[in-house]
ZADO-927113 format. One record per residue (C-alpha): residue number from 1; residue in one letter; chain; x, y, z. Coordinates in steps of 0.5 Angstrom, whole numbers, plus 500, padded with zeros to 3 digits. Layout:
REM residues N
   n res chain   X   Y   Z
 NUM   A     A   X   Y   Z
...
This chain:
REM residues 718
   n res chain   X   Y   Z
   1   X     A 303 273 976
   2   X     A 297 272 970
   3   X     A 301 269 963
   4   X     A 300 276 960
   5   X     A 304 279 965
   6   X     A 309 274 965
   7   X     A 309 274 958
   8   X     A 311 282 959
   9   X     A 316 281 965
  10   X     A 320 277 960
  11   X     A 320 281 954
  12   X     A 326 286 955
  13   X     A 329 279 957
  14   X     A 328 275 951
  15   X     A 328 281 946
  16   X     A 334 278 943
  17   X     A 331 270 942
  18   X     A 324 274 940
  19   X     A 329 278 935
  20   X     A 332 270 931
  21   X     A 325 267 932
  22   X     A 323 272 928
  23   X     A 329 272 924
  24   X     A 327 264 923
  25   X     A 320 266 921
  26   X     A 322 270 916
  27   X     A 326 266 912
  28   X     A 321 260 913
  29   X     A 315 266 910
  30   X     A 320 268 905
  31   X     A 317 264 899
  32   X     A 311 265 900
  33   X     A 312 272 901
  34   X     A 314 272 894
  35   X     A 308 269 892
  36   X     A 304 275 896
  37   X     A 308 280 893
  38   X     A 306 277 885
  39   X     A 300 278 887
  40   X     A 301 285 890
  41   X     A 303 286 882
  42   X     A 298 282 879
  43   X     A 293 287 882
  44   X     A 296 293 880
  45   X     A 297 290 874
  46   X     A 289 289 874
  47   X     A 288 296 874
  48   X     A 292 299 870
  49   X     A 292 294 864
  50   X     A 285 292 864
  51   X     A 279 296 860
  52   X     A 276 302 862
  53   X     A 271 298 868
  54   X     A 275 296 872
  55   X     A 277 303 874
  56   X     A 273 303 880
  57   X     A 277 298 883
  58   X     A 283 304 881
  59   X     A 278 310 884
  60   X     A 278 305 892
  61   X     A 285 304 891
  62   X     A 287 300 897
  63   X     A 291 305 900
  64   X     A 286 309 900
  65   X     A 287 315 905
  66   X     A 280 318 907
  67   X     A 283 326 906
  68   X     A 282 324 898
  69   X     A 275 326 900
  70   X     A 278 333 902
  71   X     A 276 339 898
  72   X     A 270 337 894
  73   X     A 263 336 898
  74   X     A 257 337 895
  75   X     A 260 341 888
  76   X     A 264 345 894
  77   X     A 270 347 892
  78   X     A 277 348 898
  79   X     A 283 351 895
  80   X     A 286 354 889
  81   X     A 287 348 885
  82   X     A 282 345 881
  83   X     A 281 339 878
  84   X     A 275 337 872
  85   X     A 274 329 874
  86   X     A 273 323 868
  87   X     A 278 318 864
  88   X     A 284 320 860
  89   X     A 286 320 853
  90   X     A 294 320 852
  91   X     A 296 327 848
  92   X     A 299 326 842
  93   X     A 302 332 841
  94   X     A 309 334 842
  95   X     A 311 340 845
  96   X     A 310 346 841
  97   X     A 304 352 840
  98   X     A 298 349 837
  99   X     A 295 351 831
 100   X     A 291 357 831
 101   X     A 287 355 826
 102   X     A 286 348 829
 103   X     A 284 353 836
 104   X     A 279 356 830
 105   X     A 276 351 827
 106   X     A 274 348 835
 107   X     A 271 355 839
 108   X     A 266 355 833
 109   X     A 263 348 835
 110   X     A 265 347 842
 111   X     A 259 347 848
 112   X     A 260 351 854
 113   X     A 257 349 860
 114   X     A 256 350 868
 115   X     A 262 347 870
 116   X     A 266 350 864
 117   X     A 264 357 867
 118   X     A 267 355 873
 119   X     A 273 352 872
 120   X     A 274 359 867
 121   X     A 274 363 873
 122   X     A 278 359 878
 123   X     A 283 359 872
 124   X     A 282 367 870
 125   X     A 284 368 878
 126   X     A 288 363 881
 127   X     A 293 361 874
 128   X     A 292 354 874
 129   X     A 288 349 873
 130   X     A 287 342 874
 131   X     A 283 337 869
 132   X     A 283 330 872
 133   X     A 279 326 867
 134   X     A 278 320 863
 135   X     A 278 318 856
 136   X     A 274 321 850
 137   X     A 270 326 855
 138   X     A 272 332 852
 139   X     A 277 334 858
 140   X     A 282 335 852
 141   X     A 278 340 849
 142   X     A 275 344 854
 143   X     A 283 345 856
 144   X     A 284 348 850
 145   X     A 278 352 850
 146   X     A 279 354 857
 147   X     A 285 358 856
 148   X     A 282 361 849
 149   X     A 276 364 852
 150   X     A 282 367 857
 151   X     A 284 370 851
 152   X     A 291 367 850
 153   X     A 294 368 842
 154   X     A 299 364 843
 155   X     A 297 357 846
 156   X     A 303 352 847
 157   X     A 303 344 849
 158   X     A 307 341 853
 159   X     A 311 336 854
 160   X     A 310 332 860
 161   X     A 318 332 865
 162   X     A 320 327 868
 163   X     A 320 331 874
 164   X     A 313 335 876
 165   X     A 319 340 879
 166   X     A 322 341 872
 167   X     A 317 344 870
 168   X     A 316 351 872
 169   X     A 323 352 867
 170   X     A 318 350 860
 171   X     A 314 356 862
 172   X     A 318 362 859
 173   X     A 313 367 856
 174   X     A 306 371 857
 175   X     A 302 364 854
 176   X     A 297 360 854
 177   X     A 301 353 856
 178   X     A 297 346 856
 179   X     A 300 340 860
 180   X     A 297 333 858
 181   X     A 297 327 861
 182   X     A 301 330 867
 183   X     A 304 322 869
 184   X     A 304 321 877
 185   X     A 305 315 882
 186   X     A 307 313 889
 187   X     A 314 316 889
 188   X     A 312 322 885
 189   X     A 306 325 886
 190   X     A 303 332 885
 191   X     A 305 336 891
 192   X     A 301 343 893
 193   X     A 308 346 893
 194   X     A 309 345 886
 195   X     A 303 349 885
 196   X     A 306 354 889
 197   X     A 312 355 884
 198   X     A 307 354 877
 199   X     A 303 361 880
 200   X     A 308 364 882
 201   X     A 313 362 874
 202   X     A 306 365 872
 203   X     A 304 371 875
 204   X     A 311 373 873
 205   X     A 310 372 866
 206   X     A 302 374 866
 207   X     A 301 366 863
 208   X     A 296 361 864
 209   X     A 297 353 865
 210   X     A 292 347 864
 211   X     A 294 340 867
 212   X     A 290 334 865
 213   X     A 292 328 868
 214   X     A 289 320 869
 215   X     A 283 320 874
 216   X     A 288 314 877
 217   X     A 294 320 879
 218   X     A 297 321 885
 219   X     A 295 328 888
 220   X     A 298 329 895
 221   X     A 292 333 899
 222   X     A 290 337 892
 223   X     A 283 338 891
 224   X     A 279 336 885
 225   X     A 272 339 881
 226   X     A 269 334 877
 227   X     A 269 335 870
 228   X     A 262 335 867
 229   X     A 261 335 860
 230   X     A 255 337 856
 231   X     A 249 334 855
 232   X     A 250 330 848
 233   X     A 244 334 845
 234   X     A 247 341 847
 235   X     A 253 339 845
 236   X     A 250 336 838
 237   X     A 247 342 838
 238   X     A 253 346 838
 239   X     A 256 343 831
 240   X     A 250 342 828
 241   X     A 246 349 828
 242   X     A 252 353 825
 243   X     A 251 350 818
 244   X     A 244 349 818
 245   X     A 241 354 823
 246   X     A 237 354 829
 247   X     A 231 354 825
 248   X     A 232 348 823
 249   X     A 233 345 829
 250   X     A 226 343 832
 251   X     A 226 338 826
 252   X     A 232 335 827
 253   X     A 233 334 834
 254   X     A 225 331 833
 255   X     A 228 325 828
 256   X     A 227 318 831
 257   X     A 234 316 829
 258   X     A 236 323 833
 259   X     A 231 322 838
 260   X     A 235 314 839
 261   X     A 242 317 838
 262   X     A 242 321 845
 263   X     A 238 316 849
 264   X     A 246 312 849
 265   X     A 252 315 854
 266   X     A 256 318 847
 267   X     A 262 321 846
 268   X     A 264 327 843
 269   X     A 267 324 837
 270   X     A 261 320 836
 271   X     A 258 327 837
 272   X     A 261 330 831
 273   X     A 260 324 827
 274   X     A 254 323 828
 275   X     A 253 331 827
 276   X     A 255 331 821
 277   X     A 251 326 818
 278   X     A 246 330 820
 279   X     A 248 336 817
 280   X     A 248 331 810
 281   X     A 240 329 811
 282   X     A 239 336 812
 283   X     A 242 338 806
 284   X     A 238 333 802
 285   X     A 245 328 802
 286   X     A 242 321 805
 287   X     A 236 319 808
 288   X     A 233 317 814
 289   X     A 234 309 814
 290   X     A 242 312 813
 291   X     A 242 316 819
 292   X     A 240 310 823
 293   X     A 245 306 822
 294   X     A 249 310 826
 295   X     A 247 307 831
 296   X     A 248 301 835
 297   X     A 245 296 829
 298   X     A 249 298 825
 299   X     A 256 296 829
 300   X     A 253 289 830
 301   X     A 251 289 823
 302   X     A 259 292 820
 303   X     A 262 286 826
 304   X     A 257 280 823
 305   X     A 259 283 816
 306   X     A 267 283 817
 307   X     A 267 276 821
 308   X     A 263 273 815
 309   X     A 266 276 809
 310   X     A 268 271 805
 311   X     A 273 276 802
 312   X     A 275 277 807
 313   X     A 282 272 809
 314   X     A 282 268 816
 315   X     A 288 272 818
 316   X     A 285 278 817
 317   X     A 279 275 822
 318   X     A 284 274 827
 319   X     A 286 281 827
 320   X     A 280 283 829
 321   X     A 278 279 835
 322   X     A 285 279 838
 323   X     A 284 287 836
 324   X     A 277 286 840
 325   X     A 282 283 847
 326   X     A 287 288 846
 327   X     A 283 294 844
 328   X     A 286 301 847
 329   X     A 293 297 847
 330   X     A 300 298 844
 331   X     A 299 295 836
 332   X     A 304 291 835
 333   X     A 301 286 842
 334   X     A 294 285 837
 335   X     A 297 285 831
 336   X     A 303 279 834
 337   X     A 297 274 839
 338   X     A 294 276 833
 339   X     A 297 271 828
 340   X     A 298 266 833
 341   X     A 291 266 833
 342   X     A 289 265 826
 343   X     A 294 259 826
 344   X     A 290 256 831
 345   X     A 283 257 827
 346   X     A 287 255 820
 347   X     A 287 248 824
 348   X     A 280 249 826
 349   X     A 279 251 819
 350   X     A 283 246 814
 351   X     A 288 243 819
 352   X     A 291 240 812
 353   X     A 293 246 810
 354   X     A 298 250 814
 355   X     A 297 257 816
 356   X     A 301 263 812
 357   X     A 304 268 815
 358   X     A 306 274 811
 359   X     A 312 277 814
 360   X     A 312 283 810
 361   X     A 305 284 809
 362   X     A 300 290 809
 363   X     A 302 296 813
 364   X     A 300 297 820
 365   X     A 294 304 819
 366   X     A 292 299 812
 367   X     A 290 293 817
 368   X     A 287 298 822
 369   X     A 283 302 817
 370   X     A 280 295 815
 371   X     A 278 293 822
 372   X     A 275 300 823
 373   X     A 280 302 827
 374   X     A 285 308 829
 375   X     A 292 308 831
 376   X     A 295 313 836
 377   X     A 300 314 839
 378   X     A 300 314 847
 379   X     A 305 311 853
 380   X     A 304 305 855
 381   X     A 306 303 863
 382   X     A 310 297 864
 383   X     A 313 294 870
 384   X     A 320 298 869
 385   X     A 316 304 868
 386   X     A 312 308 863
 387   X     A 314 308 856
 388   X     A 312 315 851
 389   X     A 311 315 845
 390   X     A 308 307 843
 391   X     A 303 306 837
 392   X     A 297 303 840
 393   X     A 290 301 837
 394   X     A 283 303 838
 395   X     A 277 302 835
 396   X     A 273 307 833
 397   X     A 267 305 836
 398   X     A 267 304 843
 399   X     A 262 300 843
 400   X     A 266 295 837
 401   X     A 271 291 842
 402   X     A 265 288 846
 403   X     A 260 287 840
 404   X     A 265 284 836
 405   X     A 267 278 843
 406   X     A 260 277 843
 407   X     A 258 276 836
 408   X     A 264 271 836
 409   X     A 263 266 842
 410   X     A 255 266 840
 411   X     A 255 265 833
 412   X     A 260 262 831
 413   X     A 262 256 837
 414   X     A 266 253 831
 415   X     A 272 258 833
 416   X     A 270 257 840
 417   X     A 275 251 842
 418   X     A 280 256 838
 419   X     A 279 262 841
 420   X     A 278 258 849
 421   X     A 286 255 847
 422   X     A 288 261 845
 423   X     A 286 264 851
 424   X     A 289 261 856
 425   X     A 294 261 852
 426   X     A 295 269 853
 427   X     A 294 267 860
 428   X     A 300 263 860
 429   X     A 304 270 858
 430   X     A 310 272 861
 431   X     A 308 280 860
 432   X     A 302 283 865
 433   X     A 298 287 859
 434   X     A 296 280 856
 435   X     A 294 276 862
 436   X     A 291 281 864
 437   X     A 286 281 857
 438   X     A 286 274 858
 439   X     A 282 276 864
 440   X     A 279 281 862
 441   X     A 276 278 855
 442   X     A 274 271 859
 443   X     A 269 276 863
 444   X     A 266 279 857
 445   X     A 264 272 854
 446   X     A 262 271 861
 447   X     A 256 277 860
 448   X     A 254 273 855
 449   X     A 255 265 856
 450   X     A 257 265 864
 451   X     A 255 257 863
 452   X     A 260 256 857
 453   X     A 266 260 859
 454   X     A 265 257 866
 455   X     A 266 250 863
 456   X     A 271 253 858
 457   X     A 276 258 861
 458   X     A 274 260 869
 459   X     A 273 253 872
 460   X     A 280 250 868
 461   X     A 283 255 871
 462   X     A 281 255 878
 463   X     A 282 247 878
 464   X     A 289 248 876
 465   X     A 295 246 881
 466   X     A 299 253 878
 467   X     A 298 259 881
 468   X     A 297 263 876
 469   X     A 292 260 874
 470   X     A 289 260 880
 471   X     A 290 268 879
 472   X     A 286 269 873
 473   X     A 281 266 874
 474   X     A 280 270 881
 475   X     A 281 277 875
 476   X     A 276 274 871
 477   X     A 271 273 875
 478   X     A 272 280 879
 479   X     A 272 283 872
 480   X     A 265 280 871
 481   X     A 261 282 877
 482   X     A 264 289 874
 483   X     A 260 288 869
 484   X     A 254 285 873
 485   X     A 254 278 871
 486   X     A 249 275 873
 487   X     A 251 270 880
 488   X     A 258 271 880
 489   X     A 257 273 888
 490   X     A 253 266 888
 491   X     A 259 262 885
 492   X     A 265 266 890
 493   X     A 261 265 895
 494   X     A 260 257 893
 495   X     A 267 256 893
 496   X     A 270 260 899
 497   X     A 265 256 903
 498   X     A 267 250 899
 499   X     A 272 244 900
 500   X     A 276 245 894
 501   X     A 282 249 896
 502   X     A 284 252 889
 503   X     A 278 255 889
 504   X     A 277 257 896
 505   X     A 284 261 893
 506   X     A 280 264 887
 507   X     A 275 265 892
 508   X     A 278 269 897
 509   X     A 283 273 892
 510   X     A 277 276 888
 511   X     A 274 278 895
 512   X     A 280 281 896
 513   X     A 279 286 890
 514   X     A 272 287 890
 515   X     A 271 289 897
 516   X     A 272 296 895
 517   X     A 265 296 890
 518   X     A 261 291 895
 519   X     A 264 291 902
 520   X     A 258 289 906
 521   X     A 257 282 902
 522   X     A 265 282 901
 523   X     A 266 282 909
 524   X     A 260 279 911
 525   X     A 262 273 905
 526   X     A 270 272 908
 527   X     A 268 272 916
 528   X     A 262 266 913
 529   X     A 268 263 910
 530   X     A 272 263 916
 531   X     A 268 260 921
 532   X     A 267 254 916
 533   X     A 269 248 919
 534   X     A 275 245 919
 535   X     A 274 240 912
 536   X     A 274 232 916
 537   X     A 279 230 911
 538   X     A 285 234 913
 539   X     A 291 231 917
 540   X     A 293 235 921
 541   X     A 300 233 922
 542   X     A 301 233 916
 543   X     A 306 239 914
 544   X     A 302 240 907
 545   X     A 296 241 910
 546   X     A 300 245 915
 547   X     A 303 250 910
 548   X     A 296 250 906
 549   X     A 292 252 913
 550   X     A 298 258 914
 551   X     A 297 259 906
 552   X     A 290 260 907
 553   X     A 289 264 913
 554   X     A 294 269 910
 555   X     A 290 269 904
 556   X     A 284 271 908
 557   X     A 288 276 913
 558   X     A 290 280 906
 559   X     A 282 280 903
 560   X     A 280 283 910
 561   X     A 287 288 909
 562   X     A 285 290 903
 563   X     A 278 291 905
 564   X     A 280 294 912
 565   X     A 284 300 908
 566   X     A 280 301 902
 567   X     A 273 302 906
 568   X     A 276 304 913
 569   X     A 272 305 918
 570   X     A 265 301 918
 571   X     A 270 295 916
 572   X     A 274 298 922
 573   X     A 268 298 927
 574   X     A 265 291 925
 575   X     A 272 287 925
 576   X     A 274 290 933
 577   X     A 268 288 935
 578   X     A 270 281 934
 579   X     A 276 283 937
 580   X     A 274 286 943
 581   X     A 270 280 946
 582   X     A 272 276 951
 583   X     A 269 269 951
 584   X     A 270 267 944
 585   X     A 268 260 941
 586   X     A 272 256 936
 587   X     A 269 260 930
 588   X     A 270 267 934
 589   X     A 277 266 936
 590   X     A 278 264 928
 591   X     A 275 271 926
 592   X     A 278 274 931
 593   X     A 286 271 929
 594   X     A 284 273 922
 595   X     A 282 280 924
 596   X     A 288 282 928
 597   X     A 294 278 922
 598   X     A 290 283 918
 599   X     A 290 288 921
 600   X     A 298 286 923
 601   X     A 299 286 914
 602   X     A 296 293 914
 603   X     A 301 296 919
 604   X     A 305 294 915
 605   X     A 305 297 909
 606   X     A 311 303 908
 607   X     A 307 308 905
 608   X     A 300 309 902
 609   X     A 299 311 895
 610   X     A 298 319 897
 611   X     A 303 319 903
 612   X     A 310 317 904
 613   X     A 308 315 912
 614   X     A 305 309 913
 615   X     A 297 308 911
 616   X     A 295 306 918
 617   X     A 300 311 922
 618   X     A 297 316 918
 619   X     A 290 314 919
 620   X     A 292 315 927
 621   X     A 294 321 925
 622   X     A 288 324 921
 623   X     A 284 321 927
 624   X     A 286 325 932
 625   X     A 287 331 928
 626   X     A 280 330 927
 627   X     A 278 328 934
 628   X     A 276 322 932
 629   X     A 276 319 938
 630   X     A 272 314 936
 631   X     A 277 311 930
 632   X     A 282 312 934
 633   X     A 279 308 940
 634   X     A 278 303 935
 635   X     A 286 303 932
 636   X     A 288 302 939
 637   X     A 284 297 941
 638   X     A 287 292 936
 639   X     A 294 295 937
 640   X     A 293 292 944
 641   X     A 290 286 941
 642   X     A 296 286 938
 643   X     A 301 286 944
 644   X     A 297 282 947
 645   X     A 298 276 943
 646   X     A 303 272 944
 647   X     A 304 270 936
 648   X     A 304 277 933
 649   X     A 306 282 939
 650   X     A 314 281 937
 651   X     A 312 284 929
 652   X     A 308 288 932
 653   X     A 313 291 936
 654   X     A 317 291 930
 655   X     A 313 296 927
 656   X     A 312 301 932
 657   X     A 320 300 932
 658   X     A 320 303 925
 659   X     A 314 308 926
 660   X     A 319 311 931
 661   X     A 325 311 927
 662   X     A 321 316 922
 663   X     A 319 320 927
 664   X     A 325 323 927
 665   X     A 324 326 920
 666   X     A 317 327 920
 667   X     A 314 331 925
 668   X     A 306 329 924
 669   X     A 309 322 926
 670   X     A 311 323 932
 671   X     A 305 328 934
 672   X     A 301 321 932
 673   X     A 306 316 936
 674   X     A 305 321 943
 675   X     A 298 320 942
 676   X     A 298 312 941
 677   X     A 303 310 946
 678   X     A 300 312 952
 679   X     A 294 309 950
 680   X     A 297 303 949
 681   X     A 301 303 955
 682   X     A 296 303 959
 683   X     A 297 296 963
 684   X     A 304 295 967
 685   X     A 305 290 961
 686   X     A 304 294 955
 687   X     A 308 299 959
 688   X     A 314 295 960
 689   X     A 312 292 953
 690   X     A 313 300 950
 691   X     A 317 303 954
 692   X     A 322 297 952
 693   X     A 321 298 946
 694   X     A 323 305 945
 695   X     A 330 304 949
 696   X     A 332 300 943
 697   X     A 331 306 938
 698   X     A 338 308 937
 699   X     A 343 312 933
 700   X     A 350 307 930
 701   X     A 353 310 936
 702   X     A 347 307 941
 703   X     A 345 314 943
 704   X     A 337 314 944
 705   X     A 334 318 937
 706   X     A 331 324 939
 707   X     A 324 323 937
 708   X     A 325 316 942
 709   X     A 327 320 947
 710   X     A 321 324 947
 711   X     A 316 319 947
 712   X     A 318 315 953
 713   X     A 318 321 957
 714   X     A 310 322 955
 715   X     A 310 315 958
 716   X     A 306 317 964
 717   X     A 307 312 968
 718   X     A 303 306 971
């Protein structure tokens, strides 16, 4: 009998010795898998508090399920729900109808466009319409138009519910009603039922509805149309022409300061702005060199006069380079880190003379108005949940914040050791916003100085013996290469390769998140680092270096899990090559050990971010749906792997344990399980390893689980 057989004789024997050795092991991991779960948080923290580009990481989440391509294909679109794409800004009003004149004074300015056109039509006919979209895109406006041009009188916006179910009772008259920022997660996605129940609420009624909700929002199997605004030039058309007339135009839109204006990515608002400067040069109210300033130059200009204001208090400074970290954040966080800031520039200043604090000062919209800033009101999320209804703080210039952090480190290196030690200190912080700021700042200032910001703030980190700084550093550097800062792969790939066992952490974790954007080099960089040879400096029967190897070998089965779920199938296909060759060497039994833990790590996962099954049960189940037989073939493989292994089968089983238990309840489970058991139990070990393992599925009074029972039946035997 070969020791595989052997192994699988013996396991209906040895379950319960199986089941306290992993008890055992268990307890031994659960500190360590403490520190696995912070950095699960750290991660979500990363996406939902950092700036705008890091939403590439939130658009290839982790648990991705592949049906999120589903509806939408070369600008085709499936289903009766639709959706405009782009980043959200918060509502800021209440429940209540909108102002017909606001509505008014909008229609004469606003721009149609193909995209509008369609979403018109789909919402004349299907009752509800969907915008997915982001921040200053001009979604808001379109919404509101879209149920204008239906000819809806009265239009009223609503106020998002706590349960997305709850909403059909807001829905009481032949309105138009506008939902924005519709809330969704994991436990509460948007489900296609709920919009069943809307259209029909409407089609009573004879109203119509438009949702918005944040591009990161969880929708469970409903389509999506991309948001396509105007272009800035139709749109800067739109508000100018009606005060100054088409014929006029031509000579405008010709204007260099014009022609410079529309070669920038503009907002709506700056839009608007920028048209009514505009309108005042036509009328003879300022001049051409005025217009210009409007552009780039002139918020360079205004940040170098407020930081070299003489006039202008150092608290005040410090205001606006926390407000410049914290741009898009609750007021009270920039306004607080602000001070502390400024007592450590007081220092830098005149360390004779302390810093005073005004308790009582200027109030929070006089503060703002001096930054060139805007206060409004959002939701912000926090660890417990969302909280409506928070100040927050913005510039109006988008472009302020990085130009602001620029001009600071770049012009002014006096305040740089201040700034650098109050920015570690941020990263010291007990709430998730600001030591994901700290990050996110650090990779700003690396765009402009990798060399200093390394020296200062990225290597400190990633030396230090605290894991979380180790974690910053890892932040800082996956947000810099969003930025595309120059050599940021070079330096990951130096120090997963390296010797030093922090950065080798740092390393491994921002491959981990950028796997997603750059799977090819990120794959190809991990395996290189895991066929890096033992350092000969390392005792091996030294248990810290013992607990250092483990620590590290989950480290790199978490990146390749991260990339295994977010990429799927190419990720997929190159790691079971590994797994499926027989004469392996040293380095190729590495991968391959790291490959299957993995793989183990993704299995079990409870839920993905668009389904309450299982991410890889689900993708088994989408496979055969599908008649994927090639993705299928794949997942079995490294299930067998997984059986066969004699330090992970016990897991393993343990999970395909839990798989069957939900299939009681869920139906395209079990379809899933009758399809991937047989191909498992193929040898008479796995057989005996299955079938075993289905005769311990049982109620509280030890009958076999009905769906347990089915699946051993579909066992063929071997």
């Amino acid at each position: 009998m070969s020791q595989e057989e052997a192994s699988g004789a013996a396991a209906p024997d040895s379950e319960t010795e199986q089941d306290g050795e992993q008890k055992k092991q268990e307890e031994a991991a659960e500190s360590q898998e403490q520190k696995r779960q912070e950095a699960w948080g750290a991660r979500q923290a990363l996406i939902t508090h950092g700036p705008s580009f890091v939403q590439p990481l939130a658009a290839q989440s982790a648990t991705r399920i592949a049906r999120d391509q589903i509806g939408v294909s070369g600008g085709t679109f499936h289903g009766n729900v639709n959706f405009f794409g782009g980043p959200a800004r918060q509502a800021e009003q209440l429940s209540g109808e909108i102002p017909r004149e606001n509505i008014q004074k909008l229609s004469g300015v606003f721009c149609g466009c193909p995209s509008f056109d369609e979403a018109l039509h789909r919402l004349r006919t299907e009752k509800v319409v969907i915008l997915s979209g982001g921040r200053d895109t001009g979604r808001s406006s379109a919404a509101l138009m879209l149920l204008d041009r239906l000819g809806m009188r009265h239009i009223r916006s609503l106020e998002p519910p706590d349960s997305v179910s709850a909403l059909p009772e807001q829905l009481d008259g032949a309105a138009g009603y506008l939902l924005p920022n519709l809330a969704t997660s994991r436990s509460r996605p948007l489900r296609d039922t709920h919009l069943f129940q809307l259209r029909e609420r409407l089609n009573k009624l004879g109203g119509h509805l438009v949702i918005t909700v944040e591009p990161s929002a969880t929708l469970d199997d409903v389509p999506c149309i991309p948001w396509e605004p105007p272009s800035p030039e139709d749109m800067l058309y739109s508000h100018v022409t009606p005060r100054t007339g088409e014929d006029s135009w031509a000579g405008l839109v010709a204007l260099a300061p014009v022609q410079e204006f529309l070669a920038r990515p503009q907002q709506p608002r700056e839009i608007e702005e920028f048209g009514q400067r505009l309108i005042a040069f036509h009328r003879g109210e300022t001049d051409e060199a005025k217009l210009a300033e409007y552009g780039a130059t002139a918020v360079e200009t205004q940040v170098a006069g407020r930081l070299t204001d003489e006039k202008r208090p150092l608290r005040d400074k410090a205001f606006l380079i926390s407000l410049a970290v914290f741009d898009k954040a609750p007021y009270a966080v920039a306004a607080e880190l602000g001070d502390d800031l400024y007592v450590r520039l007081q220092k830098t200043a005149d360390p004779r003379q302390s810093p005073v604090i005004p308790v009582f000062g200027n109030s929070r919209e006089s503060r703002l108005q001096l930054a060139g800033a805007k206060g409004y009101v959002d939701t912000e999320v926090t660890e417990w949940g969302t909280v409506v209804g928070q100040y927050f703080a913005a510039f109006r210039d988008e472009r302020t914040a990085p130009v602001l952090l620029h001009e600071v480190w770049v012009r002014h290196p006096s305040a740089r050791p201040a700034l650098a030690e109050w920015i570690r200190a941020l990263a010291d912080d007990g709430r998730p916003l600001v030591r994901t700021r700290a990050a996110s700042a650090t990779a700003q200032l690396a765009a402009v100085d990798l060399s200093s910001t390394m020296a200062h703030l990225i290597e400190p980190w990633a030396d230090d013996d605290y894991f979380g700084s180790w974690l910053t550093a890892a932040n800082a550097l996956t947000m810099a290469q969003l930025l595309s800062v120059p050599h940021v792969f070079r330096i990951l790939h130096d120090w997963c390769t390296g010797e030093i066992e922090s950065r080798r952490w740092t390393a491994v974790r921002a491959y981990g998140l950028l796997g997603p954007v750059n799977h090819e080099e990120t794959l190809s960089a991990l395996l290189d680092a895991i066929r890096r040879p033992a350092p000969d400096d390392r005792d091996q029967d030294d248990e810290d270096d013992d607990s250092s190897q483990r620590e590290e070998a989950r480290q790199f089965a978490e990146a390749l899990e991260l990339l295994l779920l977010a990429v799927r199938k190419p990720v997929l296909s190159a790691l079971v090559d590994r797994v499926e060759k027989r004469h392996l060497d040293n380095t190729g039994r590495a991968v391959r050990a790291h490959a299957l833990l993995a793989f183990l790590e993704a299995c079990k996962q409870s839920k993905g971010e668009d389904s309450d099954r299982p991410p890889v049960l689900d993708w088994y189940a989408q496979a055969t749906a599908d008649d994927d037989k090639a993705t299928a073939r794949e997942l079995a493989v490294f299930w067998q792997a997984l059986l066969a292994d004699r330090a992970h089968n016990s897991q393993a089983l343990d999970v395909l344990r839990g798989w069957v238990r939900r299939a009681d309840g869920d139906p395209v489970s079990e379809a899933a399980l009758t399809s991937l058991l047989p191909a498992l139990a193929t040898t008479p070990v796995n057989h005996r390893r299955v079938s075993h393992m289905l005769g311990t599925v049982r109620d509280f009074e030890g009958t076999l689980t009905p769906a347990a029972a089915r699946l051993l039946r579909h066992l063929d035997p071997v």
